[in-house]
KESEKE-725763 format. One record per residue (C-alpha): x, y, z; residue number from 1; residue in one letter. Coordinates in nm, 2 decimals. Example, Ala and Ser with C-alpha at 12.3 -4.5 7.8 and 13.67 -1.06 7.14 Angstrom:
BEGIN
VEXRO      px      py      pz    i  aa
VEXRO    1.23   -0.45    0.78    1   A
VEXRO    1.37   -0.11    0.71    2   S
This chain:
BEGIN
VEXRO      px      py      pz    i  aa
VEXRO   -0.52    4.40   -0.34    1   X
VEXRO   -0.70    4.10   -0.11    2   X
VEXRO   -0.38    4.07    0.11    3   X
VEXRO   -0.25    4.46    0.16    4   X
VEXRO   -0.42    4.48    0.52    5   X
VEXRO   -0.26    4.10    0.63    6   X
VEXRO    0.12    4.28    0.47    7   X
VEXRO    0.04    4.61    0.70    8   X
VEXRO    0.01    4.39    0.98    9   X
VEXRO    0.30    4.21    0.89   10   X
VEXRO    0.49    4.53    0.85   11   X
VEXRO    0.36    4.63    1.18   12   X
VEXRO    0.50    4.40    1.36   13   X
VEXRO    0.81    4.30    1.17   14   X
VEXRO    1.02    4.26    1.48   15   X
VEXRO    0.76    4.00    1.60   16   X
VEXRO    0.77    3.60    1.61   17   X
VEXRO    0.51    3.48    1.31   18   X
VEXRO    0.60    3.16    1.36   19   X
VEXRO    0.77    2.87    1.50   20   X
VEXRO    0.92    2.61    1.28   21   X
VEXRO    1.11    2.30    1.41   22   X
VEXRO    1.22    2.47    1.71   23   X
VEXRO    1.33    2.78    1.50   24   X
VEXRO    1.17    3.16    1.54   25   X
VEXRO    1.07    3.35    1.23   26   X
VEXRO    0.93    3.70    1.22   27   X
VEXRO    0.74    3.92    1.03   28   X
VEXRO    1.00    4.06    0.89   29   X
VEXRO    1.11    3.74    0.78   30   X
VEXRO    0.73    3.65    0.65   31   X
VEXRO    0.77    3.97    0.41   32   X
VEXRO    1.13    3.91    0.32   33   X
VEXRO    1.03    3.52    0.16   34   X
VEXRO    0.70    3.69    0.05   35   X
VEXRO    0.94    3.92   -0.19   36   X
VEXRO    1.13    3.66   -0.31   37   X
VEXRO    0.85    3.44   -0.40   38   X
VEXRO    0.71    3.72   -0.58   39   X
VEXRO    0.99    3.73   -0.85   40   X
VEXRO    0.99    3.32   -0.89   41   X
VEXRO    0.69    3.28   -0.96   42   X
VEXRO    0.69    3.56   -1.20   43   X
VEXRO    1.05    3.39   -1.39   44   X
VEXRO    0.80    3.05   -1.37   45   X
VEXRO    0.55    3.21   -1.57   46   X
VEXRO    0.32    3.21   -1.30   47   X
VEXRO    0.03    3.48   -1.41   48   X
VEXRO   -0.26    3.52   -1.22   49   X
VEXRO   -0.54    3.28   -1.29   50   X
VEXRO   -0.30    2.99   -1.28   51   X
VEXRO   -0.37    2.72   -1.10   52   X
VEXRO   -0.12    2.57   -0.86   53   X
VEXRO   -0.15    2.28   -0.67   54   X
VEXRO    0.06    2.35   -0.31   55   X
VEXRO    0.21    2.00   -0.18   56   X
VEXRO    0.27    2.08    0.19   57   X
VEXRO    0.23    2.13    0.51   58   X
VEXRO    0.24    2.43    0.74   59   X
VEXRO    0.61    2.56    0.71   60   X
VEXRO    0.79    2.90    0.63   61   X
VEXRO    0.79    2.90    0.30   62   X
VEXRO    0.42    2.71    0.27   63   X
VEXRO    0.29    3.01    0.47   64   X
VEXRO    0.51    3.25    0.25   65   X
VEXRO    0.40    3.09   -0.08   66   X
VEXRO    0.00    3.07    0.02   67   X
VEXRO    0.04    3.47    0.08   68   X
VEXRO    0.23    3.54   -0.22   69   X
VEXRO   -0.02    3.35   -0.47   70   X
VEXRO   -0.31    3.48   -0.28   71   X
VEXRO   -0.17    3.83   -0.32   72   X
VEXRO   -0.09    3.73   -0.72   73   X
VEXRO   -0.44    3.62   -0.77   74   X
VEXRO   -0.39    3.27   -0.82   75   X
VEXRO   -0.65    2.97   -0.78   76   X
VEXRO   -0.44    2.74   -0.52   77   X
VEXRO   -0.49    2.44   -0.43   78   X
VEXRO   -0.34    2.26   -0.10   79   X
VEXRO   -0.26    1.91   -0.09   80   X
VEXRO   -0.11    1.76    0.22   81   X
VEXRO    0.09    1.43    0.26   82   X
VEXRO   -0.25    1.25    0.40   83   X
VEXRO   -0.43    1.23    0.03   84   X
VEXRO   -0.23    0.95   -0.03   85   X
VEXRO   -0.33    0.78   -0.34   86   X
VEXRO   -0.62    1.05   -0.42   87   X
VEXRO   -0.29    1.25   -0.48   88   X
VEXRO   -0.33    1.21   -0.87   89   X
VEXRO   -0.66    1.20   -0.91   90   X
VEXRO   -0.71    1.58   -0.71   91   X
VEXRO   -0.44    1.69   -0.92   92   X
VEXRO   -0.66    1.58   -1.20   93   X
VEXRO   -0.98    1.73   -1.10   94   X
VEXRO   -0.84    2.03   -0.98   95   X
VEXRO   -0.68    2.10   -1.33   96   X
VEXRO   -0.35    2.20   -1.21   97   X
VEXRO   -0.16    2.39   -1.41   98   X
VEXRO    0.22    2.37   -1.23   99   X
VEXRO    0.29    2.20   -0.90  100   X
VEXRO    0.51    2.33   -0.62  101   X
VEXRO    0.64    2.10   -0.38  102   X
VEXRO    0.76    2.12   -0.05  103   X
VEXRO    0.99    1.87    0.11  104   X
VEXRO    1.07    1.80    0.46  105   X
VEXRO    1.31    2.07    0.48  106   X
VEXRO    1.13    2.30    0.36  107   X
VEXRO    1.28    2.35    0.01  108   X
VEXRO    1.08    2.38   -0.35  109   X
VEXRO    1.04    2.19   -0.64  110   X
VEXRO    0.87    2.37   -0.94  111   X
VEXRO    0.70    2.19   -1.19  112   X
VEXRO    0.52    2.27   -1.48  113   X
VEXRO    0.20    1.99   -1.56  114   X
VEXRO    0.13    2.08   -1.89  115   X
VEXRO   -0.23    2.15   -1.88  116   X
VEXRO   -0.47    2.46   -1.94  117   X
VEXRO   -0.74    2.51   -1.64  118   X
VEXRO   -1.10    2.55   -1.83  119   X
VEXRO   -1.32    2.47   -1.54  120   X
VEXRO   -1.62    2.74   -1.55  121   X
VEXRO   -1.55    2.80   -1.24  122   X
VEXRO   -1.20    2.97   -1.26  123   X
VEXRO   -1.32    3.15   -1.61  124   X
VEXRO   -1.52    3.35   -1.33  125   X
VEXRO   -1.23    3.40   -1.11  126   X
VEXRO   -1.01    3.47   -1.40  127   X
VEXRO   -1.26    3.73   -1.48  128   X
VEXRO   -1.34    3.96   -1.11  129   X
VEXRO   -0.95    3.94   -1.09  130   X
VEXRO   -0.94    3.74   -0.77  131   X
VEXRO   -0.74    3.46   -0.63  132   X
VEXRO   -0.90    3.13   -0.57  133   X
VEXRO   -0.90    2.83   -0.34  134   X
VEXRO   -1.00    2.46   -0.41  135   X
VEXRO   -1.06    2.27   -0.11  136   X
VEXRO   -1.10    1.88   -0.14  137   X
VEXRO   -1.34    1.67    0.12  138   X
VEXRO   -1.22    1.35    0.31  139   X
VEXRO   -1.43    1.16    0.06  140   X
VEXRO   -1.54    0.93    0.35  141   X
VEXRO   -1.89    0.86    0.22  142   X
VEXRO   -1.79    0.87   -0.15  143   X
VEXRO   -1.59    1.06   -0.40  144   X
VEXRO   -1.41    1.34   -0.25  145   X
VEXRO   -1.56    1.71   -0.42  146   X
VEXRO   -1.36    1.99   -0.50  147   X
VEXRO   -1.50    2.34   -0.34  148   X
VEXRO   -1.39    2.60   -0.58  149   X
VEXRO   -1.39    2.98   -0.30  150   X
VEXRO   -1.32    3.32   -0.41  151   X
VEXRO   -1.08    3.44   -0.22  152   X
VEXRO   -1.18    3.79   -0.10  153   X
VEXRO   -1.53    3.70    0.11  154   X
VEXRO   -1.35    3.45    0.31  155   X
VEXRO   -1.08    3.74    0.42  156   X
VEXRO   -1.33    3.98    0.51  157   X
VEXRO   -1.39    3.78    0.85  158   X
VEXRO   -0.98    3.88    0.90  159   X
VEXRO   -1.02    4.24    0.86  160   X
VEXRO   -1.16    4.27    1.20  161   X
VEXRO   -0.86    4.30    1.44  162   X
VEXRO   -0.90    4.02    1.74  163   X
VEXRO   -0.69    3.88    2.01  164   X
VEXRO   -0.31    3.83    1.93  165   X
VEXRO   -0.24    3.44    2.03  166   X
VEXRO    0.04    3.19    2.01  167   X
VEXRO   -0.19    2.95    1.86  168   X
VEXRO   -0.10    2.55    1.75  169   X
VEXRO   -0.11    2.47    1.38  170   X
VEXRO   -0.32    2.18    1.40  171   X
VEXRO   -0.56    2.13    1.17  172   X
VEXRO   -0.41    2.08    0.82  173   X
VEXRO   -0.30    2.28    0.56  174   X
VEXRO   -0.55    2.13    0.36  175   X
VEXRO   -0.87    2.18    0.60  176   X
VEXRO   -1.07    2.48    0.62  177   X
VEXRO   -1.00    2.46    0.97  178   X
VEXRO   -0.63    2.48    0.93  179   X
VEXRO   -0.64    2.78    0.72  180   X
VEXRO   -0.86    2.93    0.95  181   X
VEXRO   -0.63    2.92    1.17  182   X
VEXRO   -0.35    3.06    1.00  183   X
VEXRO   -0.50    3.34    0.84  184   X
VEXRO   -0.64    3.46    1.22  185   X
VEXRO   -0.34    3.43    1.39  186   X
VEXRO   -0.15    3.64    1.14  187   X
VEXRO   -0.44    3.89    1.09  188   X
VEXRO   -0.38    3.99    1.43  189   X
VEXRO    0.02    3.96    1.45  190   X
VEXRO    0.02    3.65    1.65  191   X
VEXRO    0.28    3.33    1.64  192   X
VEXRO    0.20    3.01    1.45  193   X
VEXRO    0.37    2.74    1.63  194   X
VEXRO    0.42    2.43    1.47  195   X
VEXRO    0.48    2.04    1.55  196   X
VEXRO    0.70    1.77    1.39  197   X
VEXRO    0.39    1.55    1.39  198   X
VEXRO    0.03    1.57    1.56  199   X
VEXRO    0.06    1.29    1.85  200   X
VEXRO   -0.07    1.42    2.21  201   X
VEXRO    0.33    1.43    2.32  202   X
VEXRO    0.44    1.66    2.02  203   X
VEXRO    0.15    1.86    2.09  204   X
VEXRO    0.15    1.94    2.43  205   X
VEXRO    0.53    1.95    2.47  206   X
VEXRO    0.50    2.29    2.18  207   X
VEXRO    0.24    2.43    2.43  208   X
VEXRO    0.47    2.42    2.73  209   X
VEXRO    0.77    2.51    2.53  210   X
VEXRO    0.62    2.81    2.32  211   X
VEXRO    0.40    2.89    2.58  212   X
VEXRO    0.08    2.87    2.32  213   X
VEXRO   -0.24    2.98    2.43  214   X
VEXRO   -0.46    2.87    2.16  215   X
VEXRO   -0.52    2.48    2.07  216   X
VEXRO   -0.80    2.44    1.80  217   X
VEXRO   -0.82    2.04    1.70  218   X
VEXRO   -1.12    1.77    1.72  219   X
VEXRO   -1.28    1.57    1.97  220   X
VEXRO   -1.08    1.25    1.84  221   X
VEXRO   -0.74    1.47    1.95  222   X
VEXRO   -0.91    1.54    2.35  223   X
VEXRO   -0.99    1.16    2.36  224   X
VEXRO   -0.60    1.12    2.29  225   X
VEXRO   -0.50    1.33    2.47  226   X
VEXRO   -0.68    1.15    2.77  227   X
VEXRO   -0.62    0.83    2.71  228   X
VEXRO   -0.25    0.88    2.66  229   X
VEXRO   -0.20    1.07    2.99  230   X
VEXRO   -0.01    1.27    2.74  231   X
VEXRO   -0.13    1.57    2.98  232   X
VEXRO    0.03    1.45    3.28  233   X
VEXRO    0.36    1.52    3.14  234   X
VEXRO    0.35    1.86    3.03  235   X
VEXRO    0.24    2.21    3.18  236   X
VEXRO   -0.02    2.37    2.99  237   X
VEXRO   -0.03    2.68    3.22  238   X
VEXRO   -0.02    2.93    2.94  239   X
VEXRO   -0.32    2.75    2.70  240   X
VEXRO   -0.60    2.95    2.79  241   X
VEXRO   -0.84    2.80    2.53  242   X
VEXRO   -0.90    2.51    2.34  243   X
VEXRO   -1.15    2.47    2.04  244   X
VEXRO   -1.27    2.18    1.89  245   X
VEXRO   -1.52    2.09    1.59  246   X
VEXRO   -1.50    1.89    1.27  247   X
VEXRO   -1.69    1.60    1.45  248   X
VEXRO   -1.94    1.54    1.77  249   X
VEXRO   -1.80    1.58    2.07  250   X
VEXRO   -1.89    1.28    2.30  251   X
VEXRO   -2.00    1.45    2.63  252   X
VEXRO   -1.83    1.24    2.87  253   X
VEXRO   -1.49    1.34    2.70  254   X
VEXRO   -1.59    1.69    2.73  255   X
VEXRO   -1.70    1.69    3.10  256   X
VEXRO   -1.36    1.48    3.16  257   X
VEXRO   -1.15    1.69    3.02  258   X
VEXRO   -1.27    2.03    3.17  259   X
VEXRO   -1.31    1.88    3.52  260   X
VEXRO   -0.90    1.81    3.49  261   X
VEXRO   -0.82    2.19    3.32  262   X
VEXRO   -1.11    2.37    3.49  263   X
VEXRO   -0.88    2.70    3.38  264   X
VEXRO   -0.93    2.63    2.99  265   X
VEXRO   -1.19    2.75    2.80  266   X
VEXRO   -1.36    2.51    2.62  267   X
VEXRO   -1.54    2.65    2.29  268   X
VEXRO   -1.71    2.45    2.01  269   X
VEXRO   -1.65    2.57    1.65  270   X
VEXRO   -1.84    2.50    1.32  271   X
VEXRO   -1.70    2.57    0.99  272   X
VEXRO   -1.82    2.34    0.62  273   X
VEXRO   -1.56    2.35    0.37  274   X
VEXRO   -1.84    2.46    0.13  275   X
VEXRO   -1.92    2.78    0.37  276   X
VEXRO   -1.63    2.86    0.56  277   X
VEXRO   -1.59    2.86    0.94  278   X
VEXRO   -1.87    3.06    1.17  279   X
VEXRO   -1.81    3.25    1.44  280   X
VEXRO   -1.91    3.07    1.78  281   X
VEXRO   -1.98    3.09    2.15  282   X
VEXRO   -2.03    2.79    2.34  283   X
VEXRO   -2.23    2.80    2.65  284   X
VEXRO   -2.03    2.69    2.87  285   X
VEXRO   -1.69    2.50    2.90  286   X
VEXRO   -1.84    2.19    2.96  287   X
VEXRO   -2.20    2.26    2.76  288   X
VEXRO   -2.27    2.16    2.39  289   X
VEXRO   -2.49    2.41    2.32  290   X
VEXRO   -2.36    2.68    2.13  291   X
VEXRO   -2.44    2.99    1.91  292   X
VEXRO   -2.31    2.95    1.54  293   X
VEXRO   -2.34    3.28    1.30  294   X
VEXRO   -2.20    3.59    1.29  295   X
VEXRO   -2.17    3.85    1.04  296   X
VEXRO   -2.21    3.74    0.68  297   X
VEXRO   -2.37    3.43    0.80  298   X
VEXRO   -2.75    3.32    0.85  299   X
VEXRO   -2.84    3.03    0.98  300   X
VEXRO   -3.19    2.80    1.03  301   X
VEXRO   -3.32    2.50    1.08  302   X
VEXRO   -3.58    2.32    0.92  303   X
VEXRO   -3.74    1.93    1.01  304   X
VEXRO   -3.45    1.95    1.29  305   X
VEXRO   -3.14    2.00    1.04  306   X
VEXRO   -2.90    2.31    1.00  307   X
VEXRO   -2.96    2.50    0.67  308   X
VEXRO   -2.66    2.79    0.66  309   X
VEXRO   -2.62    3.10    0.38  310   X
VEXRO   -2.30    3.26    0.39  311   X
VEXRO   -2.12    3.56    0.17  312   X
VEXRO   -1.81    3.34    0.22  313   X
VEXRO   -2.00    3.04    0.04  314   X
VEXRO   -1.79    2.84   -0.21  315   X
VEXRO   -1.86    2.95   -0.55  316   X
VEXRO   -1.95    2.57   -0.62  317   X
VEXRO   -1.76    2.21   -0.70  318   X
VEXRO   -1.52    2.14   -1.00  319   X
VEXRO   -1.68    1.78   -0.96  320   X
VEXRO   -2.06    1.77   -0.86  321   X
VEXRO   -2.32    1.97   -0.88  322   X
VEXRO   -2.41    2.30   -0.64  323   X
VEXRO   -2.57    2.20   -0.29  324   X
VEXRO   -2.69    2.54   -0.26  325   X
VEXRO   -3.06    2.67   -0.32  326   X
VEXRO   -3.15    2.91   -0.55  327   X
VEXRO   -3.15    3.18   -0.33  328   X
VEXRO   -2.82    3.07   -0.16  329   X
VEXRO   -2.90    2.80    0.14  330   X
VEXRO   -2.71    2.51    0.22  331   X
VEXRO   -2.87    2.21    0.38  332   X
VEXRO   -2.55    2.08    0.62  333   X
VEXRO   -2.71    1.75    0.64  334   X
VEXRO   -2.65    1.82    1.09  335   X
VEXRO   -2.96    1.76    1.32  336   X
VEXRO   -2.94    1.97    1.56  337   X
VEXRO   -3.15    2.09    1.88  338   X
VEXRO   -3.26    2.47    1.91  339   X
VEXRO   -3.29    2.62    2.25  340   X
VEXRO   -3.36    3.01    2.20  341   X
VEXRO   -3.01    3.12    2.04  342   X
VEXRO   -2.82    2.80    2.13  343   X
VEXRO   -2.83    2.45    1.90  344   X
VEXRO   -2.69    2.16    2.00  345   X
VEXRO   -2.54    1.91    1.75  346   X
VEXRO   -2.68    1.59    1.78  347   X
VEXRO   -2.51    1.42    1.45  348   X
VEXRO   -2.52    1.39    1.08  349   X
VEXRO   -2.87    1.29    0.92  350   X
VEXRO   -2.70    1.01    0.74  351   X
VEXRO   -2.55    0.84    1.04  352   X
VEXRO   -2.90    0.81    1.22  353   X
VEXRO   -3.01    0.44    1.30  354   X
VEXRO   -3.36    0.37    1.27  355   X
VEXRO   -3.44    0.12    1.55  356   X
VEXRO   -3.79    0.01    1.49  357   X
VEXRO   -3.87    0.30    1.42  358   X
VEXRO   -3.72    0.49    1.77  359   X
VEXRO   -3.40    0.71    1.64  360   X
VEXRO   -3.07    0.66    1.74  361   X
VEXRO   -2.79    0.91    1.78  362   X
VEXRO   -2.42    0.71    1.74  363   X
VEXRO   -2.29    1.00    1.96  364   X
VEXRO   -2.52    0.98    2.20  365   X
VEXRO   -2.40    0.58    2.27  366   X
VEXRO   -2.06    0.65    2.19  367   X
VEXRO   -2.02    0.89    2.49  368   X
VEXRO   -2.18    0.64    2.70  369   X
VEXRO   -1.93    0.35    2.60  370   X
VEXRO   -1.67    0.62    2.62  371   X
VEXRO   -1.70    0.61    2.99  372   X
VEXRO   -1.67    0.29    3.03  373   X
VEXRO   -1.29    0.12    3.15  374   X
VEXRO   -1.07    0.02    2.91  375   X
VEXRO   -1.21    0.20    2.62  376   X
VEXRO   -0.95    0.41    2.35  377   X
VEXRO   -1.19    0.43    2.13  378   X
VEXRO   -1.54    0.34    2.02  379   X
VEXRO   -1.75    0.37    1.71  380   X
VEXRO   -2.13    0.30    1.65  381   X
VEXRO   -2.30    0.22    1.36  382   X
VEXRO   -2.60    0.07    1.24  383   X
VEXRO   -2.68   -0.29    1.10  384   X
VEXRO   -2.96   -0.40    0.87  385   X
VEXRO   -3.20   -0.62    1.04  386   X
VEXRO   -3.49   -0.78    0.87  387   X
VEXRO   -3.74   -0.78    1.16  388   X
VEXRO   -3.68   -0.40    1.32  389   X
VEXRO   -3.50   -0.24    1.06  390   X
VEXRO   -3.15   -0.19    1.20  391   X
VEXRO   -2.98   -0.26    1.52  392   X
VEXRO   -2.72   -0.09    1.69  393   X
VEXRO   -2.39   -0.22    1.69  394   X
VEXRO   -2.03   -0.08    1.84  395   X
VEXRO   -1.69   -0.13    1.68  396   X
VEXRO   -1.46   -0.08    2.02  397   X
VEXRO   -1.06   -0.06    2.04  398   X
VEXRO   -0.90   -0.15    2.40  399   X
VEXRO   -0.65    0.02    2.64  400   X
VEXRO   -0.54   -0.33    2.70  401   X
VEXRO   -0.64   -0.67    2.58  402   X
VEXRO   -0.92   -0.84    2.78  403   X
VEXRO   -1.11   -1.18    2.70  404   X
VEXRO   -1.36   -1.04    2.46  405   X
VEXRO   -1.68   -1.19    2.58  406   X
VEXRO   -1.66   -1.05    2.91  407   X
VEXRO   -1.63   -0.76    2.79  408   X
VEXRO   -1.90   -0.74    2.55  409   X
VEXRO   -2.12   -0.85    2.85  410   X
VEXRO   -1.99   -0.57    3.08  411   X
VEXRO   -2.03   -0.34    2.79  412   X
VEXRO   -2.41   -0.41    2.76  413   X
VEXRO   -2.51   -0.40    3.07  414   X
VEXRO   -2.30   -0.05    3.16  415   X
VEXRO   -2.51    0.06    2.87  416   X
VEXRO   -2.86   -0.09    3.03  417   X
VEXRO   -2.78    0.13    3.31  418   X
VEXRO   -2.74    0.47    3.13  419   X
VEXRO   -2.94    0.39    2.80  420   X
VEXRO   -3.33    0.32    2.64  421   X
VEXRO   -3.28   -0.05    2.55  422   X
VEXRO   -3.31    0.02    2.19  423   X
VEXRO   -3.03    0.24    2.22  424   X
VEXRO   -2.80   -0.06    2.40  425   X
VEXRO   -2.54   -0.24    2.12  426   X
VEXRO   -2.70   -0.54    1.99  427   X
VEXRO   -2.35   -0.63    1.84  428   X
VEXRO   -1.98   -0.54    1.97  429   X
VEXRO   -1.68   -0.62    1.77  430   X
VEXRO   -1.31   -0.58    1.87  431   X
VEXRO   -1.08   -0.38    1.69  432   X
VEXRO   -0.69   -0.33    1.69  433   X
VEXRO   -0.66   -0.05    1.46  434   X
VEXRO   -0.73    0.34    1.50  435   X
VEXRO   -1.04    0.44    1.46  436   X
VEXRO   -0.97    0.78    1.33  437   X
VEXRO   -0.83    0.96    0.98  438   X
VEXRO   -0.49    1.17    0.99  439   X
VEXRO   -0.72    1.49    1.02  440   X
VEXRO   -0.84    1.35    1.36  441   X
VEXRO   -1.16    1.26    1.27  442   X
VEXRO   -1.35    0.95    1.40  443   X
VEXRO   -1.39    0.73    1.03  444   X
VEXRO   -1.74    0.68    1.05  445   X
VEXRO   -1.76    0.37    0.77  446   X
VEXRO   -1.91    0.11    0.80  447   X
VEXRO   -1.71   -0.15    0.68  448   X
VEXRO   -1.56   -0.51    0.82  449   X
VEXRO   -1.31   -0.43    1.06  450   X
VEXRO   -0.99   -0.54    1.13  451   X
VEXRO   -1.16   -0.79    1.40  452   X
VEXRO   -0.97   -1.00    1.66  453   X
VEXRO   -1.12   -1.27    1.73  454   X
């Protein structure tokens, strides 16, 4: 059974906190109790394995209890959270999914058969080894959103190892590969899942004082907010003795910033593609972003200056699009990256690159520059077509506090002069009041009209 060694460390340590839920303990003992139960529902709901369940949620008792319990039953699941929004439907849809369990604020279920038979090639094969599944739906930021069908049992394997036993933040989503990442390590080594009503810096930092939490994994986005919000001047953070972050570029200025405030902290960059599951990593340093990406049952190269990545953990393929992999199993992540000896650093996605007559420009390279500069929340770069060199570099910037917005382009440009090639300095700066960032964190990286004040 794929789950028996994650239920002998639950019985191990029944009498231990598994996780925190609105201010409210549960143990292991608990986790196994709610595990049984589900067992015998799903059975009277004609559950069998192969079925296809979507899992409307977000990390709660029973959402924990109910992922184990349809692992363990060999299901194909499927976890949607709240953020979808109107995709909700249409992932439904694509995912084929066969009966829906929903989860409410208080954590109670709604069953519900959909009244539709799962063909998809993809789960005949699952259907057929025995072993549960899990579809995993992109953002869907530069297009239609793609459906990454896993078998279960390579992406455990990483779990087997026993690590370090942390109070660790459920951050990412419940959706994200990042999220279940960091559930399925923090039970496979009978630590405590602590959760938050929402993800601002406040609710976030008061659960690491509170539940004394030692382990924060979130995105660069999240330590900008964090910083700009003072958020950490209110709250001890004492007990967090390490914070990863991935799922973007990390500007560098933001990095330096924050580990010159928590010098105690260990700042460590992750890497993980929905498609391949999360690598195991080791940054240089705190306040380096160079870092070594692999690890057992991964491989990793990089040809023409982009990451190529084979993994046993690799999805099986997409419900929606066709396979990204090689023939003999590569993945071309679409990163540039820098190699020195065993590091790489990440330098951005191929497809954001601007091509400034020719000369290449890096939007996180800029960004961290601008993110230095007074009054900045947030800041965006992106390129423009231009008929005479191509492209030229423009930033979308949202303000701390209003200021007369043509002063402020001007002291933007010329901070820029000082620490920047020309060609790399905005040509164009708009003004925008909203977010720049999705509700996974993640700086949104389209380039479309903003909301501009003028």
């Amino acid at each position: 059974m794929a789950v028996e060694f994650l239920l002998d460390t639950f019985r191990a340590n029944a009498d231990n906190e598994a996780m925190v839920w609105r201010e409210t303990v549960y143990t292991y003992q608990w986790l196994l109790d709610r595990i049984d139960h589900w067992r015998n529902l799903i059975r009277e709901n004609r559950v069998v394995p192969g079925t296809v369940v979507i899992l409307e949620a977000d990390f709660s008792p029973n959402a924990v209890a109910l992922f184990l319990t349809l692992m363990e039953s060999s299901c194909v699941f499927v976890p949607l959270t709240s953020t979808v929004g109107g995709k909700r439907d249409k992932f439904i849809e694509v995912a084929q999914g066969e009966v829906c369990f929903t989860l409410d604020e208080q954590d109670n279920v709604c069953i519900k058969q959909l009244n539709r038979i799962a063909s998809h090639e993809l789960y005949a094969r699952l259907r057929w080894l025995g072993h549960p599944g899990l579809v995993l739906f992109s953002s869907g930021s530069t297009g239609d959103s793609k459906a990454a069908v896993h078998d279960v049992v390579p992406l455990l394997e990483k779990f087997k190892v026993p690590r370090q036993r942390l109070r660790t933040i459920s951050f990412l989503l419940y959706d994200h590969i990042g999220g279940i990442n960091t559930m399925l390590y923090t039970l496979s080594n009978g630590g405590c899942l602590v959760t938050v009503p929402d993800r601002s810096p406040d609710a976030v930092l008061r659960a690491v004082e509170v539940h004394r939490v030692q382990l924060l994994p979130t995105s660069p986005t999240f330590v900008n907010l964090i910083l700009i919000s003072e958020a950490h001047k209110r709250y001890r953070l004492d007990s967090l003795e390490t914070m990863t972050y991935g799922t973007e570029s990390m500007p560098e200025s933001t990095l330096r910033r924050f580990h010159k405030l928590f010098p105690h902290i260990r700042l460590a960059q992750t890497y993980g593609l929905s498609e391949v599951g999360i690598l195991r990593s080791k940054s240089k340093s705190s306040d380096s972003l160079w870092v070594k990406i692999g690890g057992e049952g991964f491989e990793t190269r990089v040809i023409n200056g982009i990451l190529h990545i084979r993994a046993k953990s690799a999805m099986l393929g997409y419900l929606n699009a066709i396979s990204p992999f090689t023939e003999d199993g590569w993945m071309n992540t679409g990163d540039q990256v820098e190699v020195n000896g065993e590091f790489v650093r990440f330098l951005g996605r191929q497809s954001e690159i601007i091509n400034v007559g020719g000369e290449k420009v890096y939007p996180a390279e800029v960004e961290s520059v601008i993110q230095e500069l007074d009054n900045v929340a947030e800041v965006t770069v992106f390129g423009e077509k231009n008929l005479i060199i191509g492209n030229i570099v423009c930033a979308k910037v949202t303000l701390l506090q209003d200021e007369d917005h043509r002063s402020f382009t001007t002291r933007l440009k010329n901070f820029c002069r000082q620490r920047l090639q020309n060609y790399k300095v905005p040509v164009k700066v708009v003004i925008d009041i909203d977010h720049q960032h999705s509700a996974r964190f993640k700086k949104i990286r389209v380039a479309a009209a903003p909301n501009v004040v003028s």
